[in-house]
C-alpha positions as CSV (number, residue, x, y, z in Angstrom):
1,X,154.3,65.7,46.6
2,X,156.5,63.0,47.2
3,X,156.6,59.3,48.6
4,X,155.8,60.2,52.1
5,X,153.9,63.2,52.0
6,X,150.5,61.2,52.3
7,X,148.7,63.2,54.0
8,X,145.3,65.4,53.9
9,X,147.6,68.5,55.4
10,X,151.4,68.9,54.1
11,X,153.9,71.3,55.8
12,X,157.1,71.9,54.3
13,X,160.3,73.7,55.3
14,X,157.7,76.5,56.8
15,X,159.0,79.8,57.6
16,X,157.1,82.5,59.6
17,X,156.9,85.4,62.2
18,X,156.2,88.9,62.8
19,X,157.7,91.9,61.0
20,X,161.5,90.7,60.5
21,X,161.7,88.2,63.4
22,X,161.1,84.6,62.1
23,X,159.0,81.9,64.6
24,X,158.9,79.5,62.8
25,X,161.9,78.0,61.1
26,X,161.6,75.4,58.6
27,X,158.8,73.2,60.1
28,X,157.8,70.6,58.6
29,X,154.5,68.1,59.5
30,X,152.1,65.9,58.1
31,X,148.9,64.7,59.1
32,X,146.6,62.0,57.5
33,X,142.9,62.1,57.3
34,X,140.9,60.8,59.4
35,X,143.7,61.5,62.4
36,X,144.4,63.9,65.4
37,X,148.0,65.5,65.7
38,X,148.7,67.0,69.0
39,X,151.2,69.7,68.8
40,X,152.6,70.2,71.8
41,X,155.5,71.7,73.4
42,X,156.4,74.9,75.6
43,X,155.4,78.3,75.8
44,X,157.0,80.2,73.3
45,X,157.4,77.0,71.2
46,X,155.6,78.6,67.7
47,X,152.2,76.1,68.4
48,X,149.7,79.4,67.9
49,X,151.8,81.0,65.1
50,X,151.7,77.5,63.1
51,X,148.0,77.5,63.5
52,X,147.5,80.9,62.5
53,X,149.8,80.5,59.4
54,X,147.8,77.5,58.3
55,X,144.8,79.0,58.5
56,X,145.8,82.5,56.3
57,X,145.7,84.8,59.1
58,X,149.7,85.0,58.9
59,X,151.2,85.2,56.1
60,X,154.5,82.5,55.9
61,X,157.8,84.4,54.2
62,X,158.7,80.8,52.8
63,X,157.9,77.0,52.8
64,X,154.4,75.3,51.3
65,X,150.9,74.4,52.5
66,X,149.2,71.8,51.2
67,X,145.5,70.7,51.5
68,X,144.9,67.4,49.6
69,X,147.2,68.1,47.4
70,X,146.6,71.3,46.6
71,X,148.7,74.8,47.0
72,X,147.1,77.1,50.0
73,X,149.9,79.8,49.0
74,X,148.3,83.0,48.6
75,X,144.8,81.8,48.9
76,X,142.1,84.0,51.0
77,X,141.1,83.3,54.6
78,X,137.3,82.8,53.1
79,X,139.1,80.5,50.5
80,X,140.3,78.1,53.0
81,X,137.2,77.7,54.6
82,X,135.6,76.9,51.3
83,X,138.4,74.5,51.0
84,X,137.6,72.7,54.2
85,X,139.3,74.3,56.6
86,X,138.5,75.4,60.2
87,X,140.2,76.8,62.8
88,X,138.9,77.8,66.3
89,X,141.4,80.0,67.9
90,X,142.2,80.5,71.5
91,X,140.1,82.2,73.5
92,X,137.1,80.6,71.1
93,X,136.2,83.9,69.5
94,X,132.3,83.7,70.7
95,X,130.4,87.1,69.6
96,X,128.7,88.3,73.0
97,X,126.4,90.3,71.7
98,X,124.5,87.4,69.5
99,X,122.3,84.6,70.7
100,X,123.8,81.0,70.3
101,X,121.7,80.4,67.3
102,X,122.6,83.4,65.8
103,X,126.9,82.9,66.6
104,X,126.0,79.1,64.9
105,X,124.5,80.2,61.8
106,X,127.3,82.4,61.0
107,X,129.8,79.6,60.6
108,X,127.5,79.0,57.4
109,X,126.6,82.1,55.9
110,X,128.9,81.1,53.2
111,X,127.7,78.0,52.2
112,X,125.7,77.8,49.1
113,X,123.1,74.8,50.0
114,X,120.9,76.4,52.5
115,X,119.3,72.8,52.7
116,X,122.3,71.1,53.9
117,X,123.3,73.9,56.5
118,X,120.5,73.5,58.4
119,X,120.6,70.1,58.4
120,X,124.3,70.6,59.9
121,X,122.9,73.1,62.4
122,X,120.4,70.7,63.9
123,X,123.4,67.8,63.9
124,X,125.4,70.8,66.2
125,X,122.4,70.9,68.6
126,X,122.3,67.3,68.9
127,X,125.6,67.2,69.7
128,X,126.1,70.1,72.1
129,X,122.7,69.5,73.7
130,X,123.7,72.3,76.2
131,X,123.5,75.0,73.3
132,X,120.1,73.2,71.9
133,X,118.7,74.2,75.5
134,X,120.3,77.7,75.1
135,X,120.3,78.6,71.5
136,X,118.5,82.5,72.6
137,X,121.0,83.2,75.0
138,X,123.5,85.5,74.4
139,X,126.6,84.3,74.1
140,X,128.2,86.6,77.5
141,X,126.0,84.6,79.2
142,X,127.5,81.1,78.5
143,X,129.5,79.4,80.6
144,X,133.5,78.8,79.7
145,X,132.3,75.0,78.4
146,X,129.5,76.6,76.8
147,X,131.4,79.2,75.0
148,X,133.9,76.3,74.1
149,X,130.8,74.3,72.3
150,X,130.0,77.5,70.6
151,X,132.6,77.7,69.1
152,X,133.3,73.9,68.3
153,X,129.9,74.4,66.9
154,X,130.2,77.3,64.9
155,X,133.7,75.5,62.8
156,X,131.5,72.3,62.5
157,X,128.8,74.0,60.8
158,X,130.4,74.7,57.4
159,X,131.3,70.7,57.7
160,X,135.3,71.4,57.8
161,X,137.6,68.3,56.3
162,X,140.7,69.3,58.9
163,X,140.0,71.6,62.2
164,X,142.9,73.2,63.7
165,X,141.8,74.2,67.4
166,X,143.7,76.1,69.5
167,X,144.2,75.6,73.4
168,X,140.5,74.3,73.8
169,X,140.9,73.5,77.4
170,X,142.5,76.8,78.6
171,X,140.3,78.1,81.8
172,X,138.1,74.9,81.7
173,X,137.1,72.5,84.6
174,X,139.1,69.0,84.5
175,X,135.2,67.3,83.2
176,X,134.6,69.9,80.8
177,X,138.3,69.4,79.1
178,X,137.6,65.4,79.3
179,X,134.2,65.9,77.6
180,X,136.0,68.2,74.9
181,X,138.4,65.4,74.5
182,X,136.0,63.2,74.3
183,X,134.8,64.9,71.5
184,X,137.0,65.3,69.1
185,X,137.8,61.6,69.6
186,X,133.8,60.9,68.5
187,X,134.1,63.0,65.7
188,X,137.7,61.4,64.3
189,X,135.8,58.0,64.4
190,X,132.1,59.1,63.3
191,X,132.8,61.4,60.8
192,X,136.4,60.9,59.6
193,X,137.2,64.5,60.6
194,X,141.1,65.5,60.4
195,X,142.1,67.8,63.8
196,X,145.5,69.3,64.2
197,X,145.0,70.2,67.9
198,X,147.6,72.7,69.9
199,X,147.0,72.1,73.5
200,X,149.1,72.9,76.9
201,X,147.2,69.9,79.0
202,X,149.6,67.8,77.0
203,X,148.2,64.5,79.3
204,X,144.9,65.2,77.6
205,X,146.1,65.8,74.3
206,X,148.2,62.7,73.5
207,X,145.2,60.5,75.4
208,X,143.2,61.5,72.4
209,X,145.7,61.7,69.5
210,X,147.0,59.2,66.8
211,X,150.5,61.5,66.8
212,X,152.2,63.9,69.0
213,X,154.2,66.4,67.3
214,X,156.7,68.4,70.0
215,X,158.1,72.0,69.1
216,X,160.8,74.1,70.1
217,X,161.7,77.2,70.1
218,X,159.7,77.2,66.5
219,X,161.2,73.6,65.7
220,X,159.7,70.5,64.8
221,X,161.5,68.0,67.7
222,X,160.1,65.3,66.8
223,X,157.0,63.7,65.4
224,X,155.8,59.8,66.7
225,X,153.1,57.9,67.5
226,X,151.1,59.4,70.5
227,X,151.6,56.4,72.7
228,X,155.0,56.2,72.3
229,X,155.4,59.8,73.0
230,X,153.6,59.4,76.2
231,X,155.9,56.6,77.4
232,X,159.0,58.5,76.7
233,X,160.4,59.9,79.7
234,X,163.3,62.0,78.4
235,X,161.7,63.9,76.0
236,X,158.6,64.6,78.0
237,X,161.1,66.0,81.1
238,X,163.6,67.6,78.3
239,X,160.3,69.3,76.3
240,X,157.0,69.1,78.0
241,X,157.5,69.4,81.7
242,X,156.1,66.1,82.8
């Protein structure tokens, strides 16, 4: 990497889409440890299919990934998670038929200290004390916030460096999005956790993040400081509707 490109995740010049029709052209981002970047920007704008290419589940057609330093190119969904990667994707992905306990102990089936896992599941029911008093429910029978914890829950569990979350707040109550917000603001400055966080309640999202990053039509805009993103009037009425 060079001068400049400190950063726990590295995005350069990334290309991807579906079938022969590029979304993303060229993108380029960086985000320190220890930081939340809110990418925000339209529908339509490439947010989802940056996360998804990040996390392995599309597959870019040019451009690098880099996690500490290191390659991602080619490497396995399961790999990235080993890696320290997480990413909970809209619509949070909570299995139904399986009891809260049971949906949390998958996010660590693949770790090899047993000790440690269960150690991080009780830190999960500590944190999400709804899912403590729950943990042999089903997971249909959750709440939206509850099925939102889940999932946070489930991606905490394998102890993730950087946590890309898509649209946590879509179908939530106002207090349930500012207790998810909340959140992920504890666990930046308790644990040092890295979150790139896509997110349409763009008022929300840059309340809780260190830098906004605004896309278009699969574009990086521009990239600043949260704050001054906020205060920016022109851009917020040219590219997020507020």
């Amino acid at each position: 990497m060079s001068a400049g490109d400190d950063g726990l995740l590295v995005v350069r010049d990334l290309v991807a889409g579906y079938g022969a029709a590029p979304v993303l052209h060229a993108v380029d981002l960086t985000v320190p440890a220890g930081t939340i970047a809110a990418v925000v920007g339209a529908n339509g704008a490439g947010k989802t299919t940056l996360l998804r290419t990040l996390s392995g589940m599309l597959r870019p057609s040019a451009g690098r990934i880099l996690l500490d330093g290191e390659d991602l190119g080619g490497t396995p969904v399961e790999q990235l998670v080993r890696r320290g990667m997480a990413h909970v994707p809209e619509g949070r992905g909570v299995i139904g038929e399986l009891t809260v306990d049971e949906n949390l102990r998958l996010g660590g089936l693949w770790r090899r200290d047993r000790a440690d896992a269960g150690r991080a599941l009780d830190e999960v029911y500590q944190l999400f004390e709804p899912l403590a008093r729950r943990r042999r429910h089903h997971g249909h029978q959750l709440s939206g916030g509850e099925r939102q914890m889940l999932a946070l829950g489930r991606a905490l569990i394998g102890r993730p460096r950087l946590l890309l979350l898509d649209e946590p707040s879509l179908g939530l109550a106002p207090r349930v999005v500012a207790r998810t917000m909340a959140l992920l603001r504890q666990l930046r400055d308790d644990t040092g956790l890295t979150v790139l966080l896509v997110e349409q309640n763009v008022r929300s999202a840059l309340g809780i993040a260190d830098q906004g990053v605004v896309m278009s039509l699969g574009r990086v805009v521009t990239t600043r400081p949260a704050a001054e993103l906020r205060d920016d009037a022109d851009l917020r009425h040219a590219y997020l509707g507020f």
